[in-house]
N, C-alpha and C positions, 0 to 999 in steps of 0.2 A: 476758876482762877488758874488750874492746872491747864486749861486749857490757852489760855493769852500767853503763859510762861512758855511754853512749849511752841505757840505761834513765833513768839520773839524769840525766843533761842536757835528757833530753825532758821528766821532773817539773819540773825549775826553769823550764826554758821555759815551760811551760805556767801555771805559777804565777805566773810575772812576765805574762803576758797576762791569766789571766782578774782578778787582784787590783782592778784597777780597778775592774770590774766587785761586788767586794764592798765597797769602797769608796762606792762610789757608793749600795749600797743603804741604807747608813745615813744617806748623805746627806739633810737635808729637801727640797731642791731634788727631790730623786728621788722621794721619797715623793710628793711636791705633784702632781708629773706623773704617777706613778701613778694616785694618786686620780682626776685630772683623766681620763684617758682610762678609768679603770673608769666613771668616772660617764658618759660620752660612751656609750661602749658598752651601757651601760644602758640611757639613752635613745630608743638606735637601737635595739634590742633592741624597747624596748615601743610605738614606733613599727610597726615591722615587725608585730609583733602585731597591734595596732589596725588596720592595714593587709590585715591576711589576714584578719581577724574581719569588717570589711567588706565584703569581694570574697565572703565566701561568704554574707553573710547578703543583700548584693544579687542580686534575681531578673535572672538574666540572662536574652535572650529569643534564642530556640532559630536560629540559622543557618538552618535547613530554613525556617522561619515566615515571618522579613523576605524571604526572596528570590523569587523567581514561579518555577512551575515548568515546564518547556518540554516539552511533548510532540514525542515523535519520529514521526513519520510511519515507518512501514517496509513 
């Protein structure tokens, strides 16, 4: 018996917690802030692109090339 009590009292908890939560999603205030951070994300998204699209089509020049190279005496 202690145990179905304990079932259903952990449902009702849980559902007075997460309610707000769907609540909120109908909310427009929620929606607005959705959008806003989808579109943010986006952006940075296709920044970061542009950004890696560059770095690879820039000839970079070879480490070994710029530096002088030192003979060892042995």
């Amino acid at each position: 018996m202690s145990n179905i009590t304990g079932i259903a009292s952990a449902f009702v908890l849980s559902s007075l917690f997460l309610s707000p939560f769907a609540i909120a999603e109908e909310s427009q205030t929620f929606v607005a802030q959705n959008a806003a951070r989808a579109a943010a994300y986006d952006q940075y998204q296709s920044e970061m692109t542009a950004k890696a699209q560059d770095a690879a089509q820039t000839p970079q020049a070879s480490t070994s090339a710029t530096q002088p190279r030192v003979e060892k005496d042995s």
